[in-house]
C-alpha positions, 0 to 999 in steps of 0.5 A, spaced: 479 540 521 482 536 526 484 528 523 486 522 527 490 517 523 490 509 525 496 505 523 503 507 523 506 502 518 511 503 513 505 506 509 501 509 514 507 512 518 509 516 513 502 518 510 500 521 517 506 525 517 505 527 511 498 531 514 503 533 520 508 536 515 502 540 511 500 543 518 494 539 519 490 538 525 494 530 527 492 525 532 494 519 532 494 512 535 499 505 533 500 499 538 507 500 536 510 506 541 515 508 536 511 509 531 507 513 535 512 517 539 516 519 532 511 522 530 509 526 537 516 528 534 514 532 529 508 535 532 502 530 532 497 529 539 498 522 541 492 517 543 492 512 548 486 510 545 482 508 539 477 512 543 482 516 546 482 518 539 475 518 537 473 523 541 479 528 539 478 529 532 473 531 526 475 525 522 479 519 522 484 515 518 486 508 517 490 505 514 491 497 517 494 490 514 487 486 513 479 487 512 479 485 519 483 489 522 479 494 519 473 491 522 476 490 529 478 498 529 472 502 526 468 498 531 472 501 537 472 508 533 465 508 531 461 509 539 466 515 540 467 519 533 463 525 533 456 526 529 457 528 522 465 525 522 468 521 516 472 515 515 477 515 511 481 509 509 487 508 505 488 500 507 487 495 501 481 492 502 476 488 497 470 491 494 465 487 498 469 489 505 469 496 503 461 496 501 460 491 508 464 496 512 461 503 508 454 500 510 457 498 518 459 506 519 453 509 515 448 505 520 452 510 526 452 516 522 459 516 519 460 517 512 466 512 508 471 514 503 475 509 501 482 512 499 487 506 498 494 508 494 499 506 490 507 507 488 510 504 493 513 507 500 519 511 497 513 516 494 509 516 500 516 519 504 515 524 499 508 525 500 508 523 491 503 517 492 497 515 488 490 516 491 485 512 488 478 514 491 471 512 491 465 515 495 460 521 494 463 527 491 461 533 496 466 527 501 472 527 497 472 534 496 472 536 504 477 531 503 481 533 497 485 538 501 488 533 507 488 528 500 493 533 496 498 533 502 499 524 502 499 524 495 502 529 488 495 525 483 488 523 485 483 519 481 476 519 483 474 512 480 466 514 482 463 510 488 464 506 494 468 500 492 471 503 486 478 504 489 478 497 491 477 494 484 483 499 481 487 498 487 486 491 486 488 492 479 494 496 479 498 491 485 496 485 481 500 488 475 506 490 480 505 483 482 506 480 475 512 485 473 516 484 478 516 475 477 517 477 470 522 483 470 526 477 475 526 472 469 528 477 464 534 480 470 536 473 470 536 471 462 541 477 462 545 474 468 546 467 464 546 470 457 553 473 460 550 481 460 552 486 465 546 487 469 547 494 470 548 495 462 541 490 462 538 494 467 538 501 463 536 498 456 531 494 459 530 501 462 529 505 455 525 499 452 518 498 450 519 492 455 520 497 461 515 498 468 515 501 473 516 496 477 522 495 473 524 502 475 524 501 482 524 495 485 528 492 480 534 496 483 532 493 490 533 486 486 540 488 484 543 491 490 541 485 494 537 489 499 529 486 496 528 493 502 520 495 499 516 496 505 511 490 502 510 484 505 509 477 502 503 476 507 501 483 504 502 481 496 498 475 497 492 477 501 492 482 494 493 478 489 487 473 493 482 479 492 485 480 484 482 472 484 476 473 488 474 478 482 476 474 477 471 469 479 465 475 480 466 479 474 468 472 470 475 474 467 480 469 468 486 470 470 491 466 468 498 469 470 494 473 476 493 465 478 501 463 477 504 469 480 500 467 486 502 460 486 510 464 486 508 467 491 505 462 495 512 458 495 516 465 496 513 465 502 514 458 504 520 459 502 521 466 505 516 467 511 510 472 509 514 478 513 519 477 507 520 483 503 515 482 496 521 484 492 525 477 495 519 473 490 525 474 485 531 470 490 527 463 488 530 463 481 536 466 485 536 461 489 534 456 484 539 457 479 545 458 484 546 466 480 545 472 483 542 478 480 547 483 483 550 489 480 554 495 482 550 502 483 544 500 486 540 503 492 538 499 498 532 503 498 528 507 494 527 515 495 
Protein backbone atom coordinates (compact mmCIF):
# COMPACT_ATOMS: atom_id res chain seq x y z
CA UNK A 1 0.00 0.00 0.00
CA UNK A 2 1.91 2.93 -1.24
CA UNK A 3 0.16 6.65 0.19
CA UNK A 4 0.79 10.22 -0.87
CA UNK A 5 0.15 12.77 1.64
CA UNK A 6 -0.70 16.65 0.33
CA UNK A 7 -0.32 19.27 2.83
CA UNK A 8 2.11 19.60 5.50
CA UNK A 9 0.93 22.26 7.99
CA UNK A 10 0.87 21.93 11.36
CA UNK A 11 -2.05 18.96 11.25
CA UNK A 12 -1.15 17.30 8.26
CA UNK A 13 2.71 17.41 9.01
CA UNK A 14 2.30 15.54 11.69
CA UNK A 15 -0.50 12.92 10.59
CA UNK A 16 1.90 12.00 7.54
CA UNK A 17 4.68 11.36 9.91
CA UNK A 18 2.58 9.71 11.96
CA UNK A 19 2.16 7.04 8.51
CA UNK A 20 6.05 7.10 8.12
CA UNK A 21 6.60 6.11 11.72
CA UNK A 22 4.24 3.05 11.56
CA UNK A 23 6.19 2.14 8.31
CA UNK A 24 3.97 2.77 5.94
CA UNK A 25 4.68 3.47 2.22
CA UNK A 26 4.96 7.51 2.30
CA UNK A 27 5.07 10.08 -0.44
CA UNK A 28 4.66 13.48 0.07
CA UNK A 29 4.51 16.84 -1.45
CA UNK A 30 3.93 20.39 0.27
CA UNK A 31 4.82 24.16 -1.51
CA UNK A 32 6.77 24.40 1.69
CA UNK A 33 10.59 22.82 1.34
CA UNK A 34 10.75 22.57 5.14
CA UNK A 35 7.99 20.48 5.41
CA UNK A 36 9.03 18.60 2.93
CA UNK A 37 12.36 17.99 3.63
CA UNK A 38 11.91 17.34 7.39
CA UNK A 39 9.80 14.61 6.50
CA UNK A 40 12.13 13.16 3.63
CA UNK A 41 14.38 13.10 7.14
CA UNK A 42 12.37 10.65 8.66
CA UNK A 43 11.97 8.28 5.58
CA UNK A 44 9.17 9.47 3.13
CA UNK A 45 9.58 9.81 -0.95
CA UNK A 46 9.35 13.36 -1.81
CA UNK A 47 7.66 14.68 -4.89
CA UNK A 48 8.04 17.52 -7.28
CA UNK A 49 4.79 17.41 -8.06
CA UNK A 50 1.18 16.68 -7.65
CA UNK A 51 1.48 14.45 -10.57
CA UNK A 52 4.81 13.49 -9.49
CA UNK A 53 2.88 12.06 -6.64
CA UNK A 54 -0.05 10.87 -8.23
CA UNK A 55 1.73 8.69 -10.11
CA UNK A 56 3.65 6.91 -7.26
CA UNK A 57 1.30 5.80 -5.16
CA UNK A 58 -2.03 3.74 -4.61
CA UNK A 59 -3.89 6.43 -2.67
CA UNK A 60 -3.48 9.64 -1.49
CA UNK A 61 -4.03 11.94 1.48
CA UNK A 62 -4.86 15.44 1.77
CA UNK A 63 -4.95 17.49 4.26
CA UNK A 64 -5.25 21.50 3.28
CA UNK A 65 -6.67 25.26 4.56
CA UNK A 66 -9.89 25.66 2.53
CA UNK A 67 -12.84 23.44 0.18
CA UNK A 68 -10.82 25.25 -2.82
CA UNK A 69 -7.66 24.45 -1.91
CA UNK A 70 -9.11 20.95 -1.98
CA UNK A 71 -10.59 21.54 -5.03
CA UNK A 72 -7.69 23.00 -6.86
CA UNK A 73 -5.32 19.92 -5.67
CA UNK A 74 -7.36 16.88 -6.51
CA UNK A 75 -7.87 18.51 -9.89
CA UNK A 76 -4.28 18.12 -10.59
CA UNK A 77 -3.94 14.49 -8.61
CA UNK A 78 -7.29 12.94 -10.21
CA UNK A 79 -5.86 12.81 -14.41
CA UNK A 80 -2.57 10.71 -12.78
CA UNK A 81 -3.71 8.58 -9.97
CA UNK A 82 -4.13 5.07 -10.62
CA UNK A 83 -7.07 3.12 -11.42
CA UNK A 84 -9.22 2.01 -8.48
CA UNK A 85 -7.27 4.75 -5.98
CA UNK A 86 -8.89 6.29 -3.01
CA UNK A 87 -9.05 9.76 -1.83
CA UNK A 88 -8.52 10.45 1.66
CA UNK A 89 -9.00 13.51 3.37
CA UNK A 90 -8.54 14.82 6.47
CA UNK A 91 -9.29 18.90 5.82
CA UNK A 92 -12.43 20.48 7.19
CA UNK A 93 -14.56 20.69 4.54
CA UNK A 94 -18.54 21.68 4.46
CA UNK A 95 -20.70 18.88 3.87
CA UNK A 96 -22.01 20.29 0.33
CA UNK A 97 -18.13 20.22 -0.50
CA UNK A 98 -17.29 16.97 0.54
CA UNK A 99 -20.44 15.71 -1.55
CA UNK A 100 -19.42 18.05 -4.43
CA UNK A 101 -15.98 16.99 -4.38
CA UNK A 102 -16.99 12.89 -3.38
CA UNK A 103 -18.98 13.33 -6.89
CA UNK A 104 -16.03 15.15 -8.78
CA UNK A 105 -13.63 12.22 -7.98
CA UNK A 106 -16.07 9.46 -8.68
CA UNK A 107 -16.72 10.96 -12.17
CA UNK A 108 -12.82 9.79 -12.81
CA UNK A 109 -12.68 6.52 -10.95
CA UNK A 110 -11.54 7.67 -7.48
CA UNK A 111 -13.27 6.66 -4.55
CA UNK A 112 -13.68 9.63 -1.48
CA UNK A 113 -13.32 8.86 2.36
CA UNK A 114 -13.55 11.93 3.98
CA UNK A 115 -11.51 11.52 7.64
CA UNK A 116 -11.28 15.07 9.27
CA UNK A 117 -9.83 14.94 13.02
CA UNK A 118 -10.11 16.44 16.21
CA UNK A 119 -8.04 17.22 19.78
CA UNK A 120 -5.78 19.63 18.55
CA UNK A 121 -2.26 19.21 17.37
CA UNK A 122 -0.54 17.93 20.63
CA UNK A 123 -2.48 14.87 19.85
CA UNK A 124 -1.80 14.53 16.32
CA UNK A 125 2.36 14.83 17.31
CA UNK A 126 1.53 11.70 19.36
CA UNK A 127 -0.61 9.90 16.56
CA UNK A 128 -3.61 10.05 19.50
CA UNK A 129 -6.08 12.14 17.58
CA UNK A 130 -9.91 11.53 16.73
CA UNK A 131 -10.61 10.43 13.12
CA UNK A 132 -14.32 11.09 12.50
CA UNK A 133 -15.13 9.20 9.29
CA UNK A 134 -17.60 9.10 6.45
CA UNK A 135 -17.77 6.95 3.47
CA UNK A 136 -18.63 3.22 2.09
CA UNK A 137 -17.84 0.71 4.74
CA UNK A 138 -15.38 -1.73 2.66
CA UNK A 139 -13.23 2.02 1.81
CA UNK A 140 -12.80 2.74 5.60
CA UNK A 141 -11.86 -0.67 6.38
CA UNK A 142 -8.97 -0.84 3.63
CA UNK A 143 -7.99 2.22 5.39
CA UNK A 144 -8.58 1.60 9.01
CA UNK A 145 -4.94 0.19 9.25
CA UNK A 146 -3.20 3.76 7.99
CA UNK A 147 -6.46 5.45 10.02
CA UNK A 148 -5.11 3.40 13.55
CA UNK A 149 -1.55 4.84 12.85
CA UNK A 150 -2.86 9.07 12.79
CA UNK A 151 -5.12 8.72 15.33
CA UNK A 152 -5.94 6.35 19.10
CA UNK A 153 -10.13 6.73 18.23
CA UNK A 154 -12.11 6.12 15.20
CA UNK A 155 -15.73 6.92 14.49
CA UNK A 156 -17.46 5.86 11.37
CA UNK A 157 -20.51 8.61 11.19
CA UNK A 158 -21.96 6.57 8.12
CA UNK A 159 -21.74 8.10 5.03
CA UNK A 160 -20.06 10.59 2.81
CA UNK A 161 -20.64 14.30 4.57
CA UNK A 162 -21.29 12.71 7.64
CA UNK A 163 -17.90 13.84 9.00
CA UNK A 164 -18.34 17.14 7.93
CA UNK A 165 -21.43 17.90 9.86
CA UNK A 166 -19.88 16.24 13.38
CA UNK A 167 -16.45 17.84 12.63
CA UNK A 168 -18.39 21.08 12.26
CA UNK A 169 -20.15 20.20 15.50
CA UNK A 170 -17.19 19.28 17.91
CA UNK A 171 -14.91 22.98 16.36
CA UNK A 172 -18.05 24.89 16.96
CA UNK A 173 -18.25 23.65 20.59
CA UNK A 174 -14.37 24.12 21.09
CA UNK A 175 -14.90 27.50 19.65
CA UNK A 176 -17.48 28.25 22.18
CA UNK A 177 -15.72 26.98 25.33
CA UNK A 178 -12.79 28.67 24.70
CA UNK A 179 -14.48 32.40 24.56
CA UNK A 180 -16.30 31.04 27.92
CA UNK A 181 -13.43 29.53 29.60
CA UNK A 182 -11.77 33.01 28.89
CA UNK A 183 -14.46 34.91 30.74
CA UNK A 184 -14.74 32.76 33.65
CA UNK A 185 -10.39 32.79 33.82
CA UNK A 186 -10.96 36.44 33.66
CA UNK A 187 -13.95 36.60 36.53
CA UNK A 188 -11.32 34.67 38.94
CA UNK A 189 -8.69 37.19 37.83
CA UNK A 190 -10.61 40.39 38.95
CA UNK A 191 -12.64 38.20 41.96
CA UNK A 192 -8.79 38.47 43.10
CA UNK A 193 -8.27 34.37 42.98
CA UNK A 194 -4.92 32.54 42.15
CA UNK A 195 -5.40 31.62 38.52
CA UNK A 196 -3.54 28.48 38.77
CA UNK A 197 -5.64 27.49 41.87
CA UNK A 198 -8.70 28.82 39.58
CA UNK A 199 -7.55 26.70 36.85
CA UNK A 200 -7.33 23.48 38.70
CA UNK A 201 -10.73 23.74 40.45
CA UNK A 202 -12.37 24.75 37.22
CA UNK A 203 -10.40 21.75 36.05
CA UNK A 204 -12.23 19.12 39.04
CA UNK A 205 -15.75 21.10 38.52
CA UNK A 206 -19.07 20.17 36.60
CA UNK A 207 -17.88 23.11 34.58
CA UNK A 208 -14.85 21.61 33.25
CA UNK A 209 -13.91 21.26 29.22
CA UNK A 210 -11.25 19.95 27.23
CA UNK A 211 -10.80 23.12 25.99
CA UNK A 212 -10.35 24.07 29.58
CA UNK A 213 -7.82 21.36 29.86
CA UNK A 214 -5.83 22.46 27.04
CA UNK A 215 -5.81 25.49 25.64
CA UNK A 216 -6.68 26.98 28.87
CA UNK A 217 -3.05 26.37 29.63
CA UNK A 218 -1.92 28.11 26.58
CA UNK A 219 -3.88 31.25 27.93
CA UNK A 220 -2.25 31.47 31.23
CA UNK A 221 1.13 30.95 29.96
CA UNK A 222 0.84 33.53 27.76
CA UNK A 223 1.97 31.74 24.36
CA UNK A 224 -1.89 31.39 22.93
CA UNK A 225 0.75 28.50 20.74
CA UNK A 226 -2.38 26.03 19.49
CA UNK A 227 -1.53 25.58 16.03
CA UNK A 228 -5.21 26.81 14.80
CA UNK A 229 -5.41 29.79 13.14
CA UNK A 230 -8.19 32.49 13.60
CA UNK A 231 -8.71 32.63 9.50
CA UNK A 232 -9.35 28.52 10.29
CA UNK A 233 -11.87 29.12 13.57
CA UNK A 234 -13.74 31.07 11.52
CA UNK A 235 -14.02 29.41 8.17
CA UNK A 236 -15.67 26.35 10.82
CA UNK A 237 -17.73 28.32 12.54
CA UNK A 238 -18.99 29.78 9.02
CA UNK A 239 -20.09 26.08 7.96
CA UNK A 240 -21.37 25.70 11.77
CA UNK A 241 -23.71 28.65 10.63
CA UNK A 242 -24.43 27.46 6.88
CA UNK A 243 -25.97 24.31 8.66
CA UNK A 244 -27.80 26.05 11.21
CA UNK A 245 -29.82 27.61 8.33
CA UNK A 246 -29.91 24.33 6.23
CA UNK A 247 -31.11 22.02 8.95
CA UNK A 248 -33.26 25.09 10.77
CA UNK A 249 -31.44 25.13 14.07
CA UNK A 250 -30.38 28.35 15.28
CA UNK A 251 -27.55 29.08 17.01
CA UNK A 252 -27.44 31.83 18.88
CA UNK A 253 -23.90 31.46 21.05
CA UNK A 254 -22.61 29.70 17.52
CA UNK A 255 -23.53 33.34 16.10
CA UNK A 256 -21.83 35.49 18.83
CA UNK A 257 -18.56 33.41 19.20
CA UNK A 258 -18.17 34.07 15.23
CA UNK A 259 -18.64 37.84 15.84
CA UNK A 260 -15.70 37.56 18.84
CA UNK A 261 -13.83 36.20 16.31
CA UNK A 262 -14.52 38.22 13.76
CA UNK A 263 -13.24 41.09 15.75
CA UNK A 264 -10.21 38.69 17.20
CA UNK A 265 -9.10 38.60 13.80
CA UNK A 266 -9.57 42.51 13.09
CA UNK A 267 -7.66 42.71 16.16
CA UNK A 268 -5.17 39.99 15.67
CA UNK A 269 -4.72 39.04 12.09
CA UNK A 270 -6.50 35.78 10.64
CA UNK A 271 -2.95 33.81 11.21
CA UNK A 272 -3.17 34.79 14.84
CA UNK A 273 -3.46 31.64 17.11
CA UNK A 274 -7.39 31.06 17.79
CA UNK A 275 -6.44 30.79 21.46
CA UNK A 276 -5.63 34.59 21.39
CA UNK A 277 -9.58 35.25 20.86
CA UNK A 278 -9.30 35.48 24.97
CA UNK A 279 -6.33 38.42 24.90
CA UNK A 280 -9.64 40.87 23.42
CA UNK A 281 -10.84 41.05 27.30
CA UNK A 282 -7.41 41.05 28.17
CA UNK A 283 -6.68 43.49 26.46
CA UNK A 284 -9.93 45.22 26.91
CA UNK A 285 -9.90 44.90 30.51
CA UNK A 286 -6.02 46.02 30.79
CA UNK A 287 -5.56 42.27 33.27
CA UNK A 288 -3.80 39.47 32.09
CA UNK A 289 -4.81 35.69 32.72
CA UNK A 290 -0.96 34.81 33.56
CA UNK A 291 -0.14 32.23 36.14
CA UNK A 292 3.27 30.29 36.94
CA UNK A 293 3.47 26.56 35.50
CA UNK A 294 1.87 26.36 32.43
CA UNK A 295 3.56 25.16 29.06
CA UNK A 296 3.76 27.06 26.10
CA UNK A 297 2.74 24.16 24.20
CA UNK A 298 0.88 21.36 24.67
CA UNK A 299 2.27 17.76 24.24
Amino acid sequence: MRYGYVGLGHLGGLLAASLIRAGFDVTVYDRDPVAVSRLGDMGAAIATSLPDLAGRVDHVFTCLPSPQISETVLAQLLPFLPEGAHWIENSTLGRDDVLRLGHLAGDQGVRMLEAPVTGGVHLAARGAITVLVGGADEVYRTHLPALKAIGGRHFHMGQLGNAAVIKVITNMLAFIHLVADGEALMLARRGGLDLKTAWEAIRASSGNSFVHETEGQLILNGSYDVGFSMDLALKDLGFAMDFGRDYGVPLDLAALTRQTFARGRAAYGGSASSTQIVKLLEDLLGTDLRAAGFPPQLE
